[in-house]
PDB file of N, CA, C and O in Angstrom:
ATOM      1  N   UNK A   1      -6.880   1.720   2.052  1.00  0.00           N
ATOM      2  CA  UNK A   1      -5.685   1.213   2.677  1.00  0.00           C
ATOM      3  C   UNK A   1      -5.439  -0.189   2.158  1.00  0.00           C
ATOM      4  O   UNK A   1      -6.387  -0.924   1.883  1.00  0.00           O
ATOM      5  N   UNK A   2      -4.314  -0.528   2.035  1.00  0.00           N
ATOM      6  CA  UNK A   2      -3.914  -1.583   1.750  1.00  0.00           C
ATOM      7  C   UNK A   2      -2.815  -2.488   2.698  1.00  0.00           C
ATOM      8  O   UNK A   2      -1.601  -2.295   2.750  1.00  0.00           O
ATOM      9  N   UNK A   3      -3.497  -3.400   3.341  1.00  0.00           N
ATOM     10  CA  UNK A   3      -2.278  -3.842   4.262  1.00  0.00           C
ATOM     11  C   UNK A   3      -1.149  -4.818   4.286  1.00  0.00           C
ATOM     12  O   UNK A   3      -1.549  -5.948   4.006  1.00  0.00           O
ATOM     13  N   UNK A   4      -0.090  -4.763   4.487  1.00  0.00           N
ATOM     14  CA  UNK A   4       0.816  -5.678   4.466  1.00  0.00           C
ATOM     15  C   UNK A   4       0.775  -6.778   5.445  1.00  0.00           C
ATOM     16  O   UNK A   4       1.901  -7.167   5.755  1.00  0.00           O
ATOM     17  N   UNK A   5      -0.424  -7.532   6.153  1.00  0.00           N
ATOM     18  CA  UNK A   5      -0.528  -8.217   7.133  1.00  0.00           C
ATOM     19  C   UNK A   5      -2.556  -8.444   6.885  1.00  0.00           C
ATOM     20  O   UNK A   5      -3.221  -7.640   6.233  1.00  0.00           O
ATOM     21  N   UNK A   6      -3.006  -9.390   7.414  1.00  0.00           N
ATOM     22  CA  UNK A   6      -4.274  -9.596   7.323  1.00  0.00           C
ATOM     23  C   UNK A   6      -5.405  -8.628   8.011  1.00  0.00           C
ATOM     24  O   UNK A   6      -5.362  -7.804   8.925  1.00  0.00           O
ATOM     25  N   UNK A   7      -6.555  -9.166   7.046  1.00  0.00           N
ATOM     26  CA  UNK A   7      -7.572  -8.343   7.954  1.00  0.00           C
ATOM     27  C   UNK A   7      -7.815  -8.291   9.260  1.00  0.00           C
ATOM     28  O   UNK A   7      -8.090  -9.355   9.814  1.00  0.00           O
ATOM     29  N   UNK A   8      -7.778  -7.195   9.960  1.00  0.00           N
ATOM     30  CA  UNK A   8      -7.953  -7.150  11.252  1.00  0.00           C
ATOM     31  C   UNK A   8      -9.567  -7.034  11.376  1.00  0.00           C
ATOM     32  O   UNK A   8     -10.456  -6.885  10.538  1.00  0.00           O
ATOM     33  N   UNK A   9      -9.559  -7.170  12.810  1.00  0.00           N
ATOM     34  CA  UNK A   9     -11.419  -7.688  12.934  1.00  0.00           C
ATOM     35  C   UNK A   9     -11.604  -6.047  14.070  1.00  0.00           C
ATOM     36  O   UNK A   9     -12.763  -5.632  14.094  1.00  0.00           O
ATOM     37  N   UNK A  10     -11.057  -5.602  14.519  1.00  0.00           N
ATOM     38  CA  UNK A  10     -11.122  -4.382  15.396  1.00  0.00           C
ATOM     39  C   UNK A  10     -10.285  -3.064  14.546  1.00  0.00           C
ATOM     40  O   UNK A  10      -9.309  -3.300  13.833  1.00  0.00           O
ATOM     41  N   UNK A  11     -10.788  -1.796  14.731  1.00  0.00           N
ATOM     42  CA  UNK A  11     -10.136  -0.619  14.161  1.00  0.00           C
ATOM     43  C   UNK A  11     -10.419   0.118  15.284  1.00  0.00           C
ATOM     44  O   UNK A  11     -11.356   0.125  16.083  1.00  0.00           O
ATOM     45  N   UNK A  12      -9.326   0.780  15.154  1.00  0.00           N
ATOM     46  CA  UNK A  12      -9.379   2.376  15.883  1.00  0.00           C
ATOM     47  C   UNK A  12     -10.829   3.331  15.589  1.00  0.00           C
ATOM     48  O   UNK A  12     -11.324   3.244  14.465  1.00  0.00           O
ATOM     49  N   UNK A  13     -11.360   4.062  16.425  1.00  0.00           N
ATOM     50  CA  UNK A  13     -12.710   4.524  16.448  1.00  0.00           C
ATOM     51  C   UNK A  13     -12.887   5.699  14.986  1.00  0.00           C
ATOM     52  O   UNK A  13     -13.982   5.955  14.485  1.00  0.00           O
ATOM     53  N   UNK A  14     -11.416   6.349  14.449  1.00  0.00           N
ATOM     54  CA  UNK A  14     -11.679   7.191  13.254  1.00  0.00           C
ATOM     55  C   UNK A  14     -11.747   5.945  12.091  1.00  0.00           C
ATOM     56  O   UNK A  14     -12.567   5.674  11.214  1.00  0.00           O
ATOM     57  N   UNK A  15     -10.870   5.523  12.393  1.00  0.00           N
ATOM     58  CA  UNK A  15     -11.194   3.932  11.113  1.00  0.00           C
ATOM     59  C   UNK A  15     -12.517   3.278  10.828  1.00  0.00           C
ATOM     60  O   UNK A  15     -13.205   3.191   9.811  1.00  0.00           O
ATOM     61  N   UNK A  16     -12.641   2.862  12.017  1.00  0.00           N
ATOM     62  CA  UNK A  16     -14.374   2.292  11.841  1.00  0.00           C
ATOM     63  C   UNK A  16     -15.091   3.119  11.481  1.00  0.00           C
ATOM     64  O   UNK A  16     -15.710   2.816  10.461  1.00  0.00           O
ATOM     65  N   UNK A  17     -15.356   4.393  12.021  1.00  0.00           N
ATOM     66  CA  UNK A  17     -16.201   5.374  11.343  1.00  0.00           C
ATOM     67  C   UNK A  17     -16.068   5.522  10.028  1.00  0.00           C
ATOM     68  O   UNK A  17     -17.134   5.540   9.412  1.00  0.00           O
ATOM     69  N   UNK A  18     -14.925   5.651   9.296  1.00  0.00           N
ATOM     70  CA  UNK A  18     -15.134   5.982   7.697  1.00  0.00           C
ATOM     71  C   UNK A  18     -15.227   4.882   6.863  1.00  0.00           C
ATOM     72  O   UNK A  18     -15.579   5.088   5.702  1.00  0.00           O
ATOM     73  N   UNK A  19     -14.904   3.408   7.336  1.00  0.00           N
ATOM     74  CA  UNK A  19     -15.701   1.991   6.801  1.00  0.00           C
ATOM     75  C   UNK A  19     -17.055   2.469   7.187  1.00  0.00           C
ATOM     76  O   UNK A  19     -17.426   3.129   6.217  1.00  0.00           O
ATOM     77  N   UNK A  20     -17.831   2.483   7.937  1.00  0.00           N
ATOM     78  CA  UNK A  20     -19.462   2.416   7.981  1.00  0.00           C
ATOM     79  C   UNK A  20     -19.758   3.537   7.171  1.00  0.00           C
ATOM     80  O   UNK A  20     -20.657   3.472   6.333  1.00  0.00           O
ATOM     81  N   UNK A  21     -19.032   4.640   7.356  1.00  0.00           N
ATOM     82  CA  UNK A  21     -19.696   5.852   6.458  1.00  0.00           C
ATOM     83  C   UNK A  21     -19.200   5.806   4.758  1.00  0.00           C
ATOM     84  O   UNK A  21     -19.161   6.768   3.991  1.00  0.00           O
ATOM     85  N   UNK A  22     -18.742   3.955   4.378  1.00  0.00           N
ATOM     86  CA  UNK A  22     -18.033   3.822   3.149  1.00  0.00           C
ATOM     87  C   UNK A  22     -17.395   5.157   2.558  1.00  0.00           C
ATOM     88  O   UNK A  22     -17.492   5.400   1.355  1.00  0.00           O
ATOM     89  N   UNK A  23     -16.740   6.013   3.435  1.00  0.00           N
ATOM     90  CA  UNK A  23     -15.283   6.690   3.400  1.00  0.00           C
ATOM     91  C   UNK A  23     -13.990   5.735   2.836  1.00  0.00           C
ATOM     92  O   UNK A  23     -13.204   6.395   2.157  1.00  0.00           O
ATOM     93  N   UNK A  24     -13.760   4.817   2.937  1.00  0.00           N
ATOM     94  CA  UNK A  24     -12.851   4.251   3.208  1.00  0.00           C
ATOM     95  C   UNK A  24     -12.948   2.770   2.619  1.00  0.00           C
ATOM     96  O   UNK A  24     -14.028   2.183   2.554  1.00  0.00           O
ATOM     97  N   UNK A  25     -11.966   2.312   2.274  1.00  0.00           N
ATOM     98  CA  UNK A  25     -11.526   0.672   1.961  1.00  0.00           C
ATOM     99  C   UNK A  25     -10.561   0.402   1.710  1.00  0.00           C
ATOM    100  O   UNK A  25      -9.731   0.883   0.939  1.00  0.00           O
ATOM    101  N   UNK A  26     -10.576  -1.029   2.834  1.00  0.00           N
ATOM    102  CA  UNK A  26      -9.807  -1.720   3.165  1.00  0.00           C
ATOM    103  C   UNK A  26      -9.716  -2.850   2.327  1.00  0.00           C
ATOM    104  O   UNK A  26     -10.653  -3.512   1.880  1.00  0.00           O
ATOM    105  N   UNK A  27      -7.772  -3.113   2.047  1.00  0.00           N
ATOM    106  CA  UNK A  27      -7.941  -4.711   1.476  1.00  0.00           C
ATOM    107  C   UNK A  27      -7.004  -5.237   1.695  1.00  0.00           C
ATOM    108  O   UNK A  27      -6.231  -4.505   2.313  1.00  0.00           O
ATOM    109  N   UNK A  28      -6.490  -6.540   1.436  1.00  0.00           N
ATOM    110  CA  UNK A  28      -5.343  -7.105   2.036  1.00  0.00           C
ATOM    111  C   UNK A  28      -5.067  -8.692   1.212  1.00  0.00           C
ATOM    112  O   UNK A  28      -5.780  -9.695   1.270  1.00  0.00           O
ATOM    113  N   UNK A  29      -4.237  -8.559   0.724  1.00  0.00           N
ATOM    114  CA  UNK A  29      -3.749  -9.836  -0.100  1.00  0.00           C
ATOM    115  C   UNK A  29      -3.616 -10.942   0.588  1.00  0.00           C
ATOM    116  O   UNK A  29      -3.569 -12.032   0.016  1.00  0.00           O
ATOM    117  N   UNK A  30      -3.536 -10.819   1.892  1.00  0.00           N
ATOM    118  CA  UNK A  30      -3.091 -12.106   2.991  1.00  0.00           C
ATOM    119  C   UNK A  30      -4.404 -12.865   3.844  1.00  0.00           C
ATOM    120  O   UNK A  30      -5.385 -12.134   3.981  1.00  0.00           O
ATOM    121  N   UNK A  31      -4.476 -13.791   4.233  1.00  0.00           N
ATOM    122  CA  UNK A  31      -5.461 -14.418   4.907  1.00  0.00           C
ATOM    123  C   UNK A  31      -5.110 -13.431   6.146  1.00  0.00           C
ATOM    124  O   UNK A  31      -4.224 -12.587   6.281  1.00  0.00           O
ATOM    125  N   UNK A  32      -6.609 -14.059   7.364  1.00  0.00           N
ATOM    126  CA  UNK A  32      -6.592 -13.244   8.155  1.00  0.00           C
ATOM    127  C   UNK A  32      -5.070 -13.743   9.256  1.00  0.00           C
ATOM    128  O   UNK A  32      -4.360 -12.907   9.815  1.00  0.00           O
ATOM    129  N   UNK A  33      -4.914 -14.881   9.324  1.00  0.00           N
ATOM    130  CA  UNK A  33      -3.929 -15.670   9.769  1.00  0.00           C
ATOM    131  C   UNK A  33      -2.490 -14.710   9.958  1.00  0.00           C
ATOM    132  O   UNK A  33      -1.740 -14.779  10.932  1.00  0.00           O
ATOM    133  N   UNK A  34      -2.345 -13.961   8.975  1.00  0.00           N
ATOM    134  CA  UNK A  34      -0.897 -13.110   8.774  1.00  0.00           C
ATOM    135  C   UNK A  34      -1.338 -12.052   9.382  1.00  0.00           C
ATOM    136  O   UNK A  34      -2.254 -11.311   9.024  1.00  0.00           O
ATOM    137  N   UNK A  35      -0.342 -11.952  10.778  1.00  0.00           N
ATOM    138  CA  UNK A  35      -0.583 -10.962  11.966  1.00  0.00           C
ATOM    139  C   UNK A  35       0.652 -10.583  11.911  1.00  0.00           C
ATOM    140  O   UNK A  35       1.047 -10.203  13.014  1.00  0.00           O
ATOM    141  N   UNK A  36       1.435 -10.526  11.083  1.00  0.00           N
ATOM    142  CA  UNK A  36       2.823  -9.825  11.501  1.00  0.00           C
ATOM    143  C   UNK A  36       3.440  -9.134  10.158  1.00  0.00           C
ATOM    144  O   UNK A  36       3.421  -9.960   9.245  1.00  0.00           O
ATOM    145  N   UNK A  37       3.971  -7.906   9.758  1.00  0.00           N
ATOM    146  CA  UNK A  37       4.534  -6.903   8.493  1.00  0.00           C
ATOM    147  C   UNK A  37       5.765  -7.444   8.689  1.00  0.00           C
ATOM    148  O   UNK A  37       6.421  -7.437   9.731  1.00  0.00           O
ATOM    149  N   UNK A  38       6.102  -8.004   7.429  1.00  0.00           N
ATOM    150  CA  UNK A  38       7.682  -8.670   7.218  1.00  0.00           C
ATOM    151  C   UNK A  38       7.801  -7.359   6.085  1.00  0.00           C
ATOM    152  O   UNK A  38       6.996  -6.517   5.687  1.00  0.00           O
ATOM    153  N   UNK A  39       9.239  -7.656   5.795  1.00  0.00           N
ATOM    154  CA  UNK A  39       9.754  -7.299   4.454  1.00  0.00           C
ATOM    155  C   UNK A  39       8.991  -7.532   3.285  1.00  0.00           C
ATOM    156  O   UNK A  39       8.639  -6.680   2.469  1.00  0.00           O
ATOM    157  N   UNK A  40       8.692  -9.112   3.255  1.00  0.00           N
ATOM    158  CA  UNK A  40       8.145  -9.784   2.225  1.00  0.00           C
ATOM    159  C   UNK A  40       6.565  -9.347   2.424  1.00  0.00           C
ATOM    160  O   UNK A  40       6.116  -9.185   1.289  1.00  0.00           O
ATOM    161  N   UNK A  41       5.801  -9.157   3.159  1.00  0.00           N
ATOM    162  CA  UNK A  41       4.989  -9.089   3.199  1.00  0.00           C
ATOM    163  C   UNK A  41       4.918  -7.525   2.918  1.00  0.00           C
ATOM    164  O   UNK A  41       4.488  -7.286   1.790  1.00  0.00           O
ATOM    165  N   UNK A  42       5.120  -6.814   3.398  1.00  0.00           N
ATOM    166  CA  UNK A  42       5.160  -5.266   2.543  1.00  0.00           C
ATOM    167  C   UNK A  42       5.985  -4.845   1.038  1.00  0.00           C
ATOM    168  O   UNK A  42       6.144  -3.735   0.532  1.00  0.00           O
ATOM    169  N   UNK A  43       6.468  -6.335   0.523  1.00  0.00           N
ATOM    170  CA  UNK A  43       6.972  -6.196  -0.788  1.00  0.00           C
ATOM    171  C   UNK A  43       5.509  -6.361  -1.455  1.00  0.00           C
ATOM    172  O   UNK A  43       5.008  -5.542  -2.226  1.00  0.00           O
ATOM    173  N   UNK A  44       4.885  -7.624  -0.997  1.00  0.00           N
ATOM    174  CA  UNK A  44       3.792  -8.251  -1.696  1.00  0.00           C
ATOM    175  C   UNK A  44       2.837  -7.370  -2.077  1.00  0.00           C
ATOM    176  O   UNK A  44       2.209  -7.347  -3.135  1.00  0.00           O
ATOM    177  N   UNK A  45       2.733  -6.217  -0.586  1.00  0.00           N
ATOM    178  CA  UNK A  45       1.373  -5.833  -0.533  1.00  0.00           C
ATOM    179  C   UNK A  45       1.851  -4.533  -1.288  1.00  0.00           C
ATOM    180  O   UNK A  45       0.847  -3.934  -1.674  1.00  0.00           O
ATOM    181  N   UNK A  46       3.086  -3.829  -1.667  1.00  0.00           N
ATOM    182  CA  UNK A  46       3.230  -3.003  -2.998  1.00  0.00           C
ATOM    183  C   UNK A  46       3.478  -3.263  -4.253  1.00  0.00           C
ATOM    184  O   UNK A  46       3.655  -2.388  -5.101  1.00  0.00           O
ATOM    185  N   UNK A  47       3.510  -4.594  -4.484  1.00  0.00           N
ATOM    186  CA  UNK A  47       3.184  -5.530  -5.761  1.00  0.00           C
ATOM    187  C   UNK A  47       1.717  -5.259  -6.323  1.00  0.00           C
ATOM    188  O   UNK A  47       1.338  -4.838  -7.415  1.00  0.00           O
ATOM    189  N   UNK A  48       0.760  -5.812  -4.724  1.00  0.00           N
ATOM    190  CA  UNK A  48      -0.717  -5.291  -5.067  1.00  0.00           C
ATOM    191  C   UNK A  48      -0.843  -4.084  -5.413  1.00  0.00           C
ATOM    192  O   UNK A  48      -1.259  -3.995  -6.568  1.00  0.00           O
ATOM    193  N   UNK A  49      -0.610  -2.816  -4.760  1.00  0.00           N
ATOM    194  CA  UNK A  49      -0.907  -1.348  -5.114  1.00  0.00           C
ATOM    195  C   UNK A  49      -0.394  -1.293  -6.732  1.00  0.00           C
ATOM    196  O   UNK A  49      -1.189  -0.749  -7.499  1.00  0.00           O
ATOM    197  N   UNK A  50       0.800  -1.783  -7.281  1.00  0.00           N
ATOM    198  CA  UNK A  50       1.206  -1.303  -8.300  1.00  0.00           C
ATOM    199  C   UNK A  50       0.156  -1.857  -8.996  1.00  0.00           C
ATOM    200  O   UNK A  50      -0.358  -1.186  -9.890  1.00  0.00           O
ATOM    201  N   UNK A  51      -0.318  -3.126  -8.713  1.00  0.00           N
ATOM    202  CA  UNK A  51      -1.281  -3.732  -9.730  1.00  0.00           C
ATOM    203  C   UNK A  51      -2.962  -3.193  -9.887  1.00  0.00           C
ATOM    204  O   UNK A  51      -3.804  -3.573 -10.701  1.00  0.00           O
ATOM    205  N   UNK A  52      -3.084  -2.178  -8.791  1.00  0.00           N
ATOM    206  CA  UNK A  52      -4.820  -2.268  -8.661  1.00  0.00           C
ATOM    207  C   UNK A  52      -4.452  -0.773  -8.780  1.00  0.00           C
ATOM    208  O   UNK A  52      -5.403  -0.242  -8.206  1.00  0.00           O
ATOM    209  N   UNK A  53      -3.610   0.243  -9.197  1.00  0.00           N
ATOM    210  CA  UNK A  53      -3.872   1.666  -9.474  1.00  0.00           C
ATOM    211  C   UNK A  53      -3.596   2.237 -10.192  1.00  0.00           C
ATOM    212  O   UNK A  53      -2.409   2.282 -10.516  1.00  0.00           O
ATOM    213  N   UNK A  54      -4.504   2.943 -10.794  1.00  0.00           N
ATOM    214  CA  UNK A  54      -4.432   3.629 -12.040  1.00  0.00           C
ATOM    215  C   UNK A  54      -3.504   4.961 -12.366  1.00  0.00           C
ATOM    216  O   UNK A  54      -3.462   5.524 -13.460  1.00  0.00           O
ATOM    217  N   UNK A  55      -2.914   5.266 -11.412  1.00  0.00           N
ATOM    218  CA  UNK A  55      -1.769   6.390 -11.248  1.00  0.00           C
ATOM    219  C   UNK A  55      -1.362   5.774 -10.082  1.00  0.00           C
ATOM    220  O   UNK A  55      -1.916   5.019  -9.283  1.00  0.00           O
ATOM    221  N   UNK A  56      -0.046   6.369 -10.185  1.00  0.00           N
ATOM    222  CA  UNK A  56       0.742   6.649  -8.878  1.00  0.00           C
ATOM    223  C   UNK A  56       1.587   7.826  -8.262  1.00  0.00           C
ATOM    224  O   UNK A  56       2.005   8.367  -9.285  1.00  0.00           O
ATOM    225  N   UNK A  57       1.806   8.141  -7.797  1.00  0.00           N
ATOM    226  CA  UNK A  57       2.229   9.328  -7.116  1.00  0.00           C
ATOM    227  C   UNK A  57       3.113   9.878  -6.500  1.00  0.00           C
ATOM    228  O   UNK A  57       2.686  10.756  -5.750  1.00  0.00           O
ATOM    229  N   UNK A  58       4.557   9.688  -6.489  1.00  0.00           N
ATOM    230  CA  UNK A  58       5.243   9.464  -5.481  1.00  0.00           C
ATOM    231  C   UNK A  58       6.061  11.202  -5.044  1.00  0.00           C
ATOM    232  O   UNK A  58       7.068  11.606  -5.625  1.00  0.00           O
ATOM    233  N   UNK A  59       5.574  11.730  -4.297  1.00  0.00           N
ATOM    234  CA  UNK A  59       6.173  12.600  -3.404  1.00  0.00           C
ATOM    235  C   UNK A  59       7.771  13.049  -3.077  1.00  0.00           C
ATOM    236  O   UNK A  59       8.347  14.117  -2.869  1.00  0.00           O
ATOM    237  N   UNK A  60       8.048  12.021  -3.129  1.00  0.00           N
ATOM    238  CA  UNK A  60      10.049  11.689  -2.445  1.00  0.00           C
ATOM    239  C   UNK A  60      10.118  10.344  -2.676  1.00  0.00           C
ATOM    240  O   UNK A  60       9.110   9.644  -2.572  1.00  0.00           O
ATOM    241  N   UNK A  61      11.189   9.894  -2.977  1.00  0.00           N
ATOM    242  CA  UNK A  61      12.331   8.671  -3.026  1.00  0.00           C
ATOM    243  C   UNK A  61      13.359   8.956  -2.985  1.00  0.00           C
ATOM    244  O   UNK A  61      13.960   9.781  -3.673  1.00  0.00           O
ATOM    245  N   UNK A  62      13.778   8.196  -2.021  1.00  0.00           N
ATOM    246  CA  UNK A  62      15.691   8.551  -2.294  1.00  0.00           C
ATOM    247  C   UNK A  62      15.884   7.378  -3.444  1.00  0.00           C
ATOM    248  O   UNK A  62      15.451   6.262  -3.733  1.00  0.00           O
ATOM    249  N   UNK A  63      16.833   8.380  -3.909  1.00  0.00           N
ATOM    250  CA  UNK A  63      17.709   7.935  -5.346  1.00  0.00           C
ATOM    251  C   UNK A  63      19.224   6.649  -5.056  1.00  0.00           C
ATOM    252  O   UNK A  63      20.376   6.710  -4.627  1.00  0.00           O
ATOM    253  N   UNK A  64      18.421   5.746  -5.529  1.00  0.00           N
ATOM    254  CA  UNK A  64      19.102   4.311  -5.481  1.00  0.00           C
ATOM    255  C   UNK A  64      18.033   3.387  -4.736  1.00  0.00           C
ATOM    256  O   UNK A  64      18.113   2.167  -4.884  1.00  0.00           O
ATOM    257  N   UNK A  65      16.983   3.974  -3.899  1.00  0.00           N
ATOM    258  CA  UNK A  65      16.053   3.576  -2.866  1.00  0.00           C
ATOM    259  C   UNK A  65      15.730   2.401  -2.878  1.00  0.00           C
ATOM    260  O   UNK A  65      16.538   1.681  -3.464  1.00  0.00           O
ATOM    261  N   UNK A  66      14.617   1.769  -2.343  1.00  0.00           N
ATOM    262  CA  UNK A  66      13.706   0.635  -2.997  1.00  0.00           C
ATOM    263  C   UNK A  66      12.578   1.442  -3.414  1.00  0.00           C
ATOM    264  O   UNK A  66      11.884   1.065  -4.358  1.00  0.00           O
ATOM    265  N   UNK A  67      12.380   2.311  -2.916  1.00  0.00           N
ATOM    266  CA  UNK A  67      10.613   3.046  -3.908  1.00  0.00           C
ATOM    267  C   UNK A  67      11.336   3.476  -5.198  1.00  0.00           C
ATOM    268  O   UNK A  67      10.591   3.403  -6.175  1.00  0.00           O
ATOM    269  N   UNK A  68      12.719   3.950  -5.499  1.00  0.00           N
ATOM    270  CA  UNK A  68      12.701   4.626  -6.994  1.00  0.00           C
ATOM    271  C   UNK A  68      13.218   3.026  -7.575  1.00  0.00           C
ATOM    272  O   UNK A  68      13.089   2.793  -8.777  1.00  0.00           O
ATOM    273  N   UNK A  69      13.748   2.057  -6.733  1.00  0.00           N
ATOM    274  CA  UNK A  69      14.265   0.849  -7.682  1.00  0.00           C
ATOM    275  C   UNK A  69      13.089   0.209  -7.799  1.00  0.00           C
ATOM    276  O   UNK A  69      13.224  -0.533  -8.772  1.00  0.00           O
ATOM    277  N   UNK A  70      12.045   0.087  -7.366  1.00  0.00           N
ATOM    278  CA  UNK A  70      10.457  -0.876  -7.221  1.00  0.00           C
ATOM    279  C   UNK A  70       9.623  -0.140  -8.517  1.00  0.00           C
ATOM    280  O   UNK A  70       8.805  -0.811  -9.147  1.00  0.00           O
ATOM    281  N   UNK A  71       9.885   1.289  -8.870  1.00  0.00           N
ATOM    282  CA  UNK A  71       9.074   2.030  -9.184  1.00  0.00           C
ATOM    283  C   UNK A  71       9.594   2.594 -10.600  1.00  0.00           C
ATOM    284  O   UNK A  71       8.944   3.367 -11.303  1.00  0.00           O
ATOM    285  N   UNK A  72      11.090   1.994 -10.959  1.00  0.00           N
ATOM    286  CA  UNK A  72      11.352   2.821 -12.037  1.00  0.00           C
ATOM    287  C   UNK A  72      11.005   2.397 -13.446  1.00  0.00           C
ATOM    288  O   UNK A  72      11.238   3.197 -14.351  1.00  0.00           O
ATOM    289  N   UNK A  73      10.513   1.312 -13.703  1.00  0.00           N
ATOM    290  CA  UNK A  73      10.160   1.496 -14.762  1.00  0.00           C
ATOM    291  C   UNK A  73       8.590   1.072 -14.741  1.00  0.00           C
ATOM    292  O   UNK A  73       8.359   0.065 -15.409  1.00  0.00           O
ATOM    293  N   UNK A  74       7.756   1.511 -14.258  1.00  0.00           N
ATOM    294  CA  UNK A  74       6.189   1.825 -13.967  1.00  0.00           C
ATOM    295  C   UNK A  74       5.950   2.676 -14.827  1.00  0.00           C
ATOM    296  O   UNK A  74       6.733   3.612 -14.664  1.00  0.00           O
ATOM    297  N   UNK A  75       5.208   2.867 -15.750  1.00  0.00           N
ATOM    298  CA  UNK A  75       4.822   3.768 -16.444  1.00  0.00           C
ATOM    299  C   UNK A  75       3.740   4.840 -16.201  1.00  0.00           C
ATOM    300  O   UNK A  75       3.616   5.825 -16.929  1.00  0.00           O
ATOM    301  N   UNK A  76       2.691   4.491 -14.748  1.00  0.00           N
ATOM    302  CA  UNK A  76       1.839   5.061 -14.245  1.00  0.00           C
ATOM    303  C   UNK A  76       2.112   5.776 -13.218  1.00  0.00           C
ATOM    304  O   UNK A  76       1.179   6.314 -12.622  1.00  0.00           O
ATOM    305  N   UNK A  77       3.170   5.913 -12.866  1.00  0.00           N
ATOM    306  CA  UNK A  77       3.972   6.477 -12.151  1.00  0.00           C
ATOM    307  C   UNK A  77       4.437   8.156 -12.591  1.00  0.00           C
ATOM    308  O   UNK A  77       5.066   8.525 -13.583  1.00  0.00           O
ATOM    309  N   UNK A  78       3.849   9.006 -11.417  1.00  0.00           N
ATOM    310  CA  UNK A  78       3.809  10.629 -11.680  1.00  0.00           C
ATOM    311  C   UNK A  78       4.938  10.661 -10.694  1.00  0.00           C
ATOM    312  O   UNK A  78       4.626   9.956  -9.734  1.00  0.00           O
ATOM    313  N   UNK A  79       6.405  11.323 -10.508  1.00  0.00           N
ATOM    314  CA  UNK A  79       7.364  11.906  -9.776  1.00  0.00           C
ATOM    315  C   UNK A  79       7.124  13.122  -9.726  1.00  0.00           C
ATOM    316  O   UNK A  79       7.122  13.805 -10.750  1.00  0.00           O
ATOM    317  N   UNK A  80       6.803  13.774  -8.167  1.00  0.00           N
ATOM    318  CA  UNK A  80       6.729  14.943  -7.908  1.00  0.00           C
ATOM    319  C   UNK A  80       8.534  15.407  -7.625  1.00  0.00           C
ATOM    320  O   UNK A  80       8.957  16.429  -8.166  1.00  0.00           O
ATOM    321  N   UNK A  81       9.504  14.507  -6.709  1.00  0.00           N
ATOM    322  CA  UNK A  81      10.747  15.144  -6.579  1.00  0.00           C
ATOM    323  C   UNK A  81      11.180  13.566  -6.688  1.00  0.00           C
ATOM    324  O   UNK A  81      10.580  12.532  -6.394  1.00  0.00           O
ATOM    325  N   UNK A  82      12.735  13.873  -7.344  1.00  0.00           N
ATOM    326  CA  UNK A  82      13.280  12.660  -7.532  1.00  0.00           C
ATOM    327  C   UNK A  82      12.978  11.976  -8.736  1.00  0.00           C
ATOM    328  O   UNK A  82      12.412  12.415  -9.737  1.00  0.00           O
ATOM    329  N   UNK A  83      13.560  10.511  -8.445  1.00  0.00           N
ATOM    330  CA  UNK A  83      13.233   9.499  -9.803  1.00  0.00           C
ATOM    331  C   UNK A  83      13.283  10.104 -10.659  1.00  0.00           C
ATOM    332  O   UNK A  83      13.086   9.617 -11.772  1.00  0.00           O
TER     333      UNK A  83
END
């Protein structure tokens, strides 16, 4: 997961379980300080994803969107419908 807001110090009981059973990781571009998902802050934090993954995947976008305008000229980028 990647969050658009800081690390939180508490998870929901399926969350915590798959961090301890290193299922799972968490990361977050923001200090812990940023407790609130802006615009900007969920721009940032798909700035990060585009930058830390080696494919991408996208399922659906609507056409004119911000996922097909954020995403169109990505080259790691797989379109299942759309784009």
């Amino acid at each position: 997961m990647v969050l658009a807001l800081g690390m939180q110090k508490n998870w929901p009981p399926e969350i915590g379980k798959a961090l301890q059973e290193n299922r799972l990781l968490i990361i977050s571009p923001f200090p812990e300080d940023v407790t609130r998902v802006s615009e900007k802050t969920a721009g940032l934090r798909n700035q990060t994803i585009l930058k830390i993954a080696d494919e991408i995947i996208v399922a659906h976008a609507s056409s004119g969107g911000l996922i097909e305008n954020m995403l169109i000229n990505v080259k790691k980028v797989k379109w299942i419908s759309g784009g």
